[in-house]
Chimera marker file (.cmm) of the C-alpha trace (Angstrom):
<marker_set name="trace">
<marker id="1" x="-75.383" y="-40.597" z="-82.312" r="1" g="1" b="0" radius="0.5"/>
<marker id="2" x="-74.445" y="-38.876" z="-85.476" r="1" g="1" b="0" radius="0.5"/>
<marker id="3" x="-71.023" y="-37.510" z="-84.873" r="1" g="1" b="0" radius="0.5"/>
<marker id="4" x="-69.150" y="-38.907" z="-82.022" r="1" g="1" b="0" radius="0.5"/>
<marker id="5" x="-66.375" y="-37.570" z="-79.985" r="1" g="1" b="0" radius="0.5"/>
<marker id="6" x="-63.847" y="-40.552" z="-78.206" r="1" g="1" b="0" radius="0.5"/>
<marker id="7" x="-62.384" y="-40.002" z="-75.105" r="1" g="1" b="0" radius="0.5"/>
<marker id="8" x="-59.732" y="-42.794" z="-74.326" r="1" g="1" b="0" radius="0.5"/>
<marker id="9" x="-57.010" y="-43.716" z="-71.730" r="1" g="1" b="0" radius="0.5"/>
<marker id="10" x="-57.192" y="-46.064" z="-68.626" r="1" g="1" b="0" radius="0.5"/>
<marker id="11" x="-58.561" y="-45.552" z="-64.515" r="1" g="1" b="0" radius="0.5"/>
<marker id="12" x="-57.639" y="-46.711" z="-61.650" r="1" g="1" b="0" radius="0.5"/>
<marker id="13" x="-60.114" y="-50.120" z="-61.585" r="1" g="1" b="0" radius="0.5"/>
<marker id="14" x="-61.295" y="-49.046" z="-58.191" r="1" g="1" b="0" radius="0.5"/>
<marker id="15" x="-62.657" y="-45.853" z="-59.169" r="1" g="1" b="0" radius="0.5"/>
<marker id="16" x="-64.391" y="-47.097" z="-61.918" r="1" g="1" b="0" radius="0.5"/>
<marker id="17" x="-68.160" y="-47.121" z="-60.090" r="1" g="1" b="0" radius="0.5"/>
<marker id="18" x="-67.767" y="-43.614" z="-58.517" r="1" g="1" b="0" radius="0.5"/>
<marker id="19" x="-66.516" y="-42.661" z="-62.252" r="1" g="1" b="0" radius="0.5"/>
<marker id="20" x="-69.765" y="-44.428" z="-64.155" r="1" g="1" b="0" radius="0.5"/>
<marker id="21" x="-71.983" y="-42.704" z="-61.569" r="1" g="1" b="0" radius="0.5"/>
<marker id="22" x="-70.469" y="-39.060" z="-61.777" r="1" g="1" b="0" radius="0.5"/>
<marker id="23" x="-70.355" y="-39.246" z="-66.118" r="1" g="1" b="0" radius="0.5"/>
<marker id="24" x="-74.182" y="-40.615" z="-65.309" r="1" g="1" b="0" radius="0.5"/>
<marker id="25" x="-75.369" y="-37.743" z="-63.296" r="1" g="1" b="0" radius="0.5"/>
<marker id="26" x="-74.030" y="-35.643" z="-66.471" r="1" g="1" b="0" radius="0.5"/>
<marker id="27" x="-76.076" y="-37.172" z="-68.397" r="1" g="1" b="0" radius="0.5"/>
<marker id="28" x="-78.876" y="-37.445" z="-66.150" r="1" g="1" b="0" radius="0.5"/>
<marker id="29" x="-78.751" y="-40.942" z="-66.481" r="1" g="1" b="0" radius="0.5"/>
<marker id="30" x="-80.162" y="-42.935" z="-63.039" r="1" g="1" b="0" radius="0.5"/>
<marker id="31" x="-76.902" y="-45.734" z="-62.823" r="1" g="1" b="0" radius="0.5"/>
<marker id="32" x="-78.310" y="-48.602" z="-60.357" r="1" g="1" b="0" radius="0.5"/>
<marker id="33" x="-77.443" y="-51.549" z="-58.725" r="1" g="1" b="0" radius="0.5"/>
<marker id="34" x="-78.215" y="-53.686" z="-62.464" r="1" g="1" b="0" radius="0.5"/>
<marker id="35" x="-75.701" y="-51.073" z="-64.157" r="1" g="1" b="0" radius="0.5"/>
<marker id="36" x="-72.819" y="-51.732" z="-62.103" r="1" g="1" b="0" radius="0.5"/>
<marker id="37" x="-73.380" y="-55.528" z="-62.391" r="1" g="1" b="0" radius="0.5"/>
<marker id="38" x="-73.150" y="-55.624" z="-65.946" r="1" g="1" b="0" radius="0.5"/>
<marker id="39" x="-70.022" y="-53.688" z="-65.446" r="1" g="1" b="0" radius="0.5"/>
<marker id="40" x="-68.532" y="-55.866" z="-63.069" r="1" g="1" b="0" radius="0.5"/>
<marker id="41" x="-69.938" y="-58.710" z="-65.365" r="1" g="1" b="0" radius="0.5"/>
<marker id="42" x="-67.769" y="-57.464" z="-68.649" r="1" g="1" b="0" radius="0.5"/>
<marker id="43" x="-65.146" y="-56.981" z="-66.181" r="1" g="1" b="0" radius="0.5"/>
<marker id="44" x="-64.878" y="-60.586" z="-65.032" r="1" g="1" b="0" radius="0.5"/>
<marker id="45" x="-65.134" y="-61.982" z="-68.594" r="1" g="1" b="0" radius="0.5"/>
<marker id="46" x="-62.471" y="-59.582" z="-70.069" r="1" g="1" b="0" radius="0.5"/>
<marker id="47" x="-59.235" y="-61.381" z="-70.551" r="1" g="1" b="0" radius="0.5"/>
<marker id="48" x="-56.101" y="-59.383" z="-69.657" r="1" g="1" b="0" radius="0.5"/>
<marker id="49" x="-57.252" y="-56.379" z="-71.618" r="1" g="1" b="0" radius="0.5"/>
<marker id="50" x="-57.733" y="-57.783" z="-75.179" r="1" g="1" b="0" radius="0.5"/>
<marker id="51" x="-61.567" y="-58.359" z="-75.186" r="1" g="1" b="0" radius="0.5"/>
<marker id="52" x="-64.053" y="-55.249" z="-74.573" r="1" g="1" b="0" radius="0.5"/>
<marker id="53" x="-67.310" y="-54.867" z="-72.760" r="1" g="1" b="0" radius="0.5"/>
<marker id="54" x="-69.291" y="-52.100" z="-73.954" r="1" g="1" b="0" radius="0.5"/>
<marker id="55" x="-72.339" y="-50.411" z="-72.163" r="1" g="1" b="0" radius="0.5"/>
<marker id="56" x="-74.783" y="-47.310" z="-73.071" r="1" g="1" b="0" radius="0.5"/>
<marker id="57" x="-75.275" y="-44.744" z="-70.662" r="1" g="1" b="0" radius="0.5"/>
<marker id="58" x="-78.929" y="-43.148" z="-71.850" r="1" g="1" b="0" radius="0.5"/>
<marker id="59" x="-79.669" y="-39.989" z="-70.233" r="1" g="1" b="0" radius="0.5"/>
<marker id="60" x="-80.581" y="-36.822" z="-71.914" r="1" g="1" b="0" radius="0.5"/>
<marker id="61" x="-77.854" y="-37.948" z="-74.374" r="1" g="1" b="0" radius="0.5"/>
<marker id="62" x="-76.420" y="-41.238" z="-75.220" r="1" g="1" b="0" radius="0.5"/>
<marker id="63" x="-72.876" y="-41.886" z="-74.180" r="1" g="1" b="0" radius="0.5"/>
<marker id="64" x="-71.400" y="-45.722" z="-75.057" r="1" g="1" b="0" radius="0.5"/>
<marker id="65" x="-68.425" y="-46.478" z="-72.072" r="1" g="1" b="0" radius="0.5"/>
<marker id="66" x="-65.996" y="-49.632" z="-73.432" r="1" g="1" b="0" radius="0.5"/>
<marker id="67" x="-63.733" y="-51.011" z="-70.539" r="1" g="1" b="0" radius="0.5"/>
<marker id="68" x="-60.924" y="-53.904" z="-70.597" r="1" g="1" b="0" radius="0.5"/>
<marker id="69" x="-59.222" y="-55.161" z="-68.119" r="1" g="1" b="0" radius="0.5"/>
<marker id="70" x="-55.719" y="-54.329" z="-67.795" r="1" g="1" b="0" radius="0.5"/>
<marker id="71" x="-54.386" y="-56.876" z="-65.047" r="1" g="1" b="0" radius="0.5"/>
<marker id="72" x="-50.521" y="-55.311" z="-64.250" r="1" g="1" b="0" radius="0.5"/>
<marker id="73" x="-51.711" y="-52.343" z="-62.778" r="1" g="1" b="0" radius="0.5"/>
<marker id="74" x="-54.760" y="-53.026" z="-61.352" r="1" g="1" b="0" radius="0.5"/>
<marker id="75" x="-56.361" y="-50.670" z="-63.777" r="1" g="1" b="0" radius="0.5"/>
<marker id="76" x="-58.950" y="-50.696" z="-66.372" r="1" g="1" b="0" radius="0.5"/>
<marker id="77" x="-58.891" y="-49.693" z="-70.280" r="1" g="1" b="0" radius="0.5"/>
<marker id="78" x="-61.754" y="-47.076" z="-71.481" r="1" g="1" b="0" radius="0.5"/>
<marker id="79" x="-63.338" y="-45.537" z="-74.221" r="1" g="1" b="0" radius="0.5"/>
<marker id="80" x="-66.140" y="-43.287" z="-73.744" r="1" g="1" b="0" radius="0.5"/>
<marker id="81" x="-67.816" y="-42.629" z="-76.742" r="1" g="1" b="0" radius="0.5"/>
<marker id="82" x="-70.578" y="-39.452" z="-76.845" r="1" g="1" b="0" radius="0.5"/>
<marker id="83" x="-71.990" y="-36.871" z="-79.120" r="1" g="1" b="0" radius="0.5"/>
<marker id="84" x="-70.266" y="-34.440" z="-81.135" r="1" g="1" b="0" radius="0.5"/>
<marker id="85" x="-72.847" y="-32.059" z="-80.925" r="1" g="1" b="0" radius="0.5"/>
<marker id="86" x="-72.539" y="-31.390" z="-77.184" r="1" g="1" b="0" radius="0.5"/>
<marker id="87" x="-68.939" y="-29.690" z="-76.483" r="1" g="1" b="0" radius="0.5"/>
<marker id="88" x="-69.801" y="-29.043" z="-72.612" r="1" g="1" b="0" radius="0.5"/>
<marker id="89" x="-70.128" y="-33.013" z="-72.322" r="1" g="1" b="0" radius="0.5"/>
<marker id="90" x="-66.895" y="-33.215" z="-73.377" r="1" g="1" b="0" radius="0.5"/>
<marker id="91" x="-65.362" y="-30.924" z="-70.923" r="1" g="1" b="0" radius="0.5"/>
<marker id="92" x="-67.391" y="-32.256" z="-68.228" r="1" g="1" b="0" radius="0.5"/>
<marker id="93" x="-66.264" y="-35.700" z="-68.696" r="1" g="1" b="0" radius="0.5"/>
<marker id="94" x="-62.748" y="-35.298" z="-69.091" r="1" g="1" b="0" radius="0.5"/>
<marker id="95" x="-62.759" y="-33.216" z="-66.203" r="1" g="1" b="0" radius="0.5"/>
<marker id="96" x="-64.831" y="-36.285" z="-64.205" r="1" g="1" b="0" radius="0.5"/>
<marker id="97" x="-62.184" y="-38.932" z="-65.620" r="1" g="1" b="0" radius="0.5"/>
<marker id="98" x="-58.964" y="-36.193" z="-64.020" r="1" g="1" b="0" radius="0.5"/>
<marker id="99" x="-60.742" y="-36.494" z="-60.734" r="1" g="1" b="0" radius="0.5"/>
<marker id="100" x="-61.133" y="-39.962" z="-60.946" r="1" g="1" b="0" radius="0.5"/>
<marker id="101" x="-57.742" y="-40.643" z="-61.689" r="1" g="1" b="0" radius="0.5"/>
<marker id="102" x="-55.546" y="-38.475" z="-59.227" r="1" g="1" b="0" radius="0.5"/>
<marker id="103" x="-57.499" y="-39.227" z="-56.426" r="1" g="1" b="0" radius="0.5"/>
<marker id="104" x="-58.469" y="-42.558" z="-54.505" r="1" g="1" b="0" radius="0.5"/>
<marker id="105" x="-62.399" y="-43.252" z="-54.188" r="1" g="1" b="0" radius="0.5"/>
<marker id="106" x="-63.889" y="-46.248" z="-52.290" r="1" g="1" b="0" radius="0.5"/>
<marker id="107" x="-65.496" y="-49.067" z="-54.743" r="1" g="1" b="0" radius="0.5"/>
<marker id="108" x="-68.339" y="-48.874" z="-52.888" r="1" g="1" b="0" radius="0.5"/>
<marker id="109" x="-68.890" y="-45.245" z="-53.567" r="1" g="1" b="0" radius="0.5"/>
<marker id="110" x="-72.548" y="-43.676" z="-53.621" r="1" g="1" b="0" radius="0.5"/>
<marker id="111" x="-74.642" y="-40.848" z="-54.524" r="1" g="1" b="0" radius="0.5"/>
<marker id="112" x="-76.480" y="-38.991" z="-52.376" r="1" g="1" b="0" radius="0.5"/>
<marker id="113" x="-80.066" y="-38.791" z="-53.096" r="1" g="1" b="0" radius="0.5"/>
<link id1="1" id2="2" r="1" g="1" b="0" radius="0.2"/>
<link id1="2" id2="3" r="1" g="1" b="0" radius="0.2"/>
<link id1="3" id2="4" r="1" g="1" b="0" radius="0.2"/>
<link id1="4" id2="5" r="1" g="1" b="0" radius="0.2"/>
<link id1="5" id2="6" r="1" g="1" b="0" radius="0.2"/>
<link id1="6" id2="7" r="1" g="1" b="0" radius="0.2"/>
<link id1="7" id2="8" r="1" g="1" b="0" radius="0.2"/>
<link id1="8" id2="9" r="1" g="1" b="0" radius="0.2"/>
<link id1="9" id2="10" r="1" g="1" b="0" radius="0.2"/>
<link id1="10" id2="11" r="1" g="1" b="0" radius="0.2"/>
<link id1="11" id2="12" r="1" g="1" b="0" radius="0.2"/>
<link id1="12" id2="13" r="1" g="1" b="0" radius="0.2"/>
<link id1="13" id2="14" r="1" g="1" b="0" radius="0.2"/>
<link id1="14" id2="15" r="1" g="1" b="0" radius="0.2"/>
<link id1="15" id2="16" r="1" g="1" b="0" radius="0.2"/>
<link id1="16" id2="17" r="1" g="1" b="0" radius="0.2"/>
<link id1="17" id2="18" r="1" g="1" b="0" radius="0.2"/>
<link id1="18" id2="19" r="1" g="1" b="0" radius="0.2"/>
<link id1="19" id2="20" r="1" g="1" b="0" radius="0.2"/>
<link id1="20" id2="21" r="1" g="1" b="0" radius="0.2"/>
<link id1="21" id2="22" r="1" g="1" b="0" radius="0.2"/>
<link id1="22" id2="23" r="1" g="1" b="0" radius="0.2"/>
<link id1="23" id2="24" r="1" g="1" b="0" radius="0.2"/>
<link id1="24" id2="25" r="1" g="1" b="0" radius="0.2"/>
<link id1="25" id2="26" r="1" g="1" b="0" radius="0.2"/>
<link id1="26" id2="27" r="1" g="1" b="0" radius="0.2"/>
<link id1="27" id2="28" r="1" g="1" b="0" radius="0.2"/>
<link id1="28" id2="29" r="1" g="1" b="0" radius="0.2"/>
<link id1="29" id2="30" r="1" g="1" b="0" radius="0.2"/>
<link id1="30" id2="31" r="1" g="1" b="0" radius="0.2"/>
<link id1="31" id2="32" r="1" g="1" b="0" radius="0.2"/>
<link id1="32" id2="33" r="1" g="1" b="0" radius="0.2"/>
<link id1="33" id2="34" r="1" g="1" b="0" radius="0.2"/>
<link id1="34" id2="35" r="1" g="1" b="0" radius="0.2"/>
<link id1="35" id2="36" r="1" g="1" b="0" radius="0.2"/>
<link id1="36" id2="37" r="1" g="1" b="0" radius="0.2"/>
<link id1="37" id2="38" r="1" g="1" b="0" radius="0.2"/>
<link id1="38" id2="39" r="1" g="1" b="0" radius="0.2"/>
<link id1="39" id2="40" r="1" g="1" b="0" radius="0.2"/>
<link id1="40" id2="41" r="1" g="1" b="0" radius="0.2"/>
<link id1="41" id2="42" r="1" g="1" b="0" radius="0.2"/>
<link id1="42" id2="43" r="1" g="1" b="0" radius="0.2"/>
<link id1="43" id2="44" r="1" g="1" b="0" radius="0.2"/>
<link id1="44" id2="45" r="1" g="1" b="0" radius="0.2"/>
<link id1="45" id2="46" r="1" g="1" b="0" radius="0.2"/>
<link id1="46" id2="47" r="1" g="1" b="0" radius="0.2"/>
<link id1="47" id2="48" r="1" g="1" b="0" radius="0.2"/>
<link id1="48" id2="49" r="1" g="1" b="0" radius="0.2"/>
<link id1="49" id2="50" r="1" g="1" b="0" radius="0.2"/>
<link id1="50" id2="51" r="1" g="1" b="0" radius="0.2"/>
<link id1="51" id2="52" r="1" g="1" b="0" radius="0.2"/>
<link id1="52" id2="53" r="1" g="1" b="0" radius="0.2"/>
<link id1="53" id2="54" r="1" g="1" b="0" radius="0.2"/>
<link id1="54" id2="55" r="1" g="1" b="0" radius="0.2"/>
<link id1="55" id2="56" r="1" g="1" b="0" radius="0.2"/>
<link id1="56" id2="57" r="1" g="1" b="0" radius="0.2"/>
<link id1="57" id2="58" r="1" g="1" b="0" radius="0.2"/>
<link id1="58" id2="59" r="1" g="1" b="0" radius="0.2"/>
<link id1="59" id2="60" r="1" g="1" b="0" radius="0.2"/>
<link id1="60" id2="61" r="1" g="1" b="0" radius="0.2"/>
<link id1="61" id2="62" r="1" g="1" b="0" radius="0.2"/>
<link id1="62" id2="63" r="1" g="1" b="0" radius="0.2"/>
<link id1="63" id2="64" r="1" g="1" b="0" radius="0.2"/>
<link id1="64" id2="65" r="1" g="1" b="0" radius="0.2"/>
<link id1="65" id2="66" r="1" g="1" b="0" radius="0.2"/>
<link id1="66" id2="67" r="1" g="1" b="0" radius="0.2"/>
<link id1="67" id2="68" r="1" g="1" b="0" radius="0.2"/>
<link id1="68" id2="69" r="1" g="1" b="0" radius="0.2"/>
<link id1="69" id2="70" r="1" g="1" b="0" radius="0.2"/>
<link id1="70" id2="71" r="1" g="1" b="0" radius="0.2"/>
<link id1="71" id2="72" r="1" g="1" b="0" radius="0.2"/>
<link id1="72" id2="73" r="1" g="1" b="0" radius="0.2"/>
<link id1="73" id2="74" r="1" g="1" b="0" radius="0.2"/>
<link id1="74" id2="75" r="1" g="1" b="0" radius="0.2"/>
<link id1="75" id2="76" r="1" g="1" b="0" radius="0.2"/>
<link id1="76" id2="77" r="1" g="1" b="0" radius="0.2"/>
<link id1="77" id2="78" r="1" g="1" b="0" radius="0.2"/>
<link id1="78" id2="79" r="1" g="1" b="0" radius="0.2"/>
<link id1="79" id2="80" r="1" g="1" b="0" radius="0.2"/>
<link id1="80" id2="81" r="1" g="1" b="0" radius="0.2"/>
<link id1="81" id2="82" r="1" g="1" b="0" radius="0.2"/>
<link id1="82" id2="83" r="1" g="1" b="0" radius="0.2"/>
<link id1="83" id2="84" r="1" g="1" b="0" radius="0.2"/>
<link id1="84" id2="85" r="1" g="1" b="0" radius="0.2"/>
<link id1="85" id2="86" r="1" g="1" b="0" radius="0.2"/>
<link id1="86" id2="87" r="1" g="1" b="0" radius="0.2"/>
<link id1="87" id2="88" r="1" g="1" b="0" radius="0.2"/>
<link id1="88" id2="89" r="1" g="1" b="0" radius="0.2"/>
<link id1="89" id2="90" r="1" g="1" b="0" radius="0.2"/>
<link id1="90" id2="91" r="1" g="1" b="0" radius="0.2"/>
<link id1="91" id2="92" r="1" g="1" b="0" radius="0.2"/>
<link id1="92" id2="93" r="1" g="1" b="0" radius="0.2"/>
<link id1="93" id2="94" r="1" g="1" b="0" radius="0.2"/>
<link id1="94" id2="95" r="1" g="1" b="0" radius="0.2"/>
<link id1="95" id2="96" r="1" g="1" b="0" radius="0.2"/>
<link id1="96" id2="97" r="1" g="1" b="0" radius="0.2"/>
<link id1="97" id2="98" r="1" g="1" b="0" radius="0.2"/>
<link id1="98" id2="99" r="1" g="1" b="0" radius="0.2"/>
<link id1="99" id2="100" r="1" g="1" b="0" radius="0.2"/>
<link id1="100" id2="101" r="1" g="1" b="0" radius="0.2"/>
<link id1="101" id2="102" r="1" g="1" b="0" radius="0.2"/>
<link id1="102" id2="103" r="1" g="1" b="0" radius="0.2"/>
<link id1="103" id2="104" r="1" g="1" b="0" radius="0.2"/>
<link id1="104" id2="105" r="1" g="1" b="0" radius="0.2"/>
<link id1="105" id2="106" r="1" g="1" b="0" radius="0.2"/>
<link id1="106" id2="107" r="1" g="1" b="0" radius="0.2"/>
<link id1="107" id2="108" r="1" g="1" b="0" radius="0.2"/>
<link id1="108" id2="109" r="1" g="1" b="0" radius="0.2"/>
<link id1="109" id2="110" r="1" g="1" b="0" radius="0.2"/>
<link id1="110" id2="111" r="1" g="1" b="0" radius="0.2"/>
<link id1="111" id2="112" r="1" g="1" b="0" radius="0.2"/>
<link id1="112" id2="113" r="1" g="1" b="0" radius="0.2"/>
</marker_set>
C-alpha cells in the first residue's frame, strides 16, 4: 500500500467475525475457518487493550485490521488500515463497521455460499 487511509474506533467483541467477513467480501477476500483463529488467537494474547494483533485481509486490495482487547465493555479496539487510492472502500467499510455496531450479530455468524 502506498497511501493509506485509517479507520479507527472500537466494536462490539461479538460482532467482530460477522464484521471481518462482511469488510472480506469487499475485498473479495475468502475469510475461513484459519482466519478467524488467528483472530481469536491475537485476541486471547492481547492484554486488557495495550498490546495489538494485526492481520492482512488480501483480496483485490490489501486491507491490514489491528484489534485489542478492551475488557470493561466487552468490546474490542480496531484499526483498519487500506488504500488511499480506493475512496468507495472507504465508504463501504465504514458503512460495514455502523452496521456492525448498532446492531447485535451472533459470533457464530456465516456467509452464505
Amino acid at each position: 500500500m502506498n497511501q493509506v487511509e485509517q479507520l479507527e474506533g472500537w466494536l462490539k467483541r461479538d460482532n467482530l467475525k460477522g464484521f471481518l467477513l462482511m469488510v472480506s467480501e469487499v475485498i473479495e477476500y475468502r475469510f475461513d475457518d484459519s482466519d478467524w483463529d488467528a483472530f481469536q488467537a491475537g485476541l486471547d494474547s492481547s492484554n486488557q487493550g495495550s498490546s495489538w494483533f494485526d492481520y492482512p485481509l488480501v483480496g483485490r486490495v490489501s486491507v491490514r485490521v489491528e484489534i485489542s482487547r478492551f475488557d470493561e465493555e466487552g468490546d474490542v479496539d480496531i484499526k483498519v488500515s487500506l488504500p488511499a487510492d480506493e475512496p468507495c472502500l472507504l465508504g463501504q467499510i465504514r458503512a460495514v463497521w455502523m452496521v456492525f455496531n448498532r446492531l447485535d450479530v451472533s459470533p457464530d455468524v456465516q456467509l452464505i455460499d
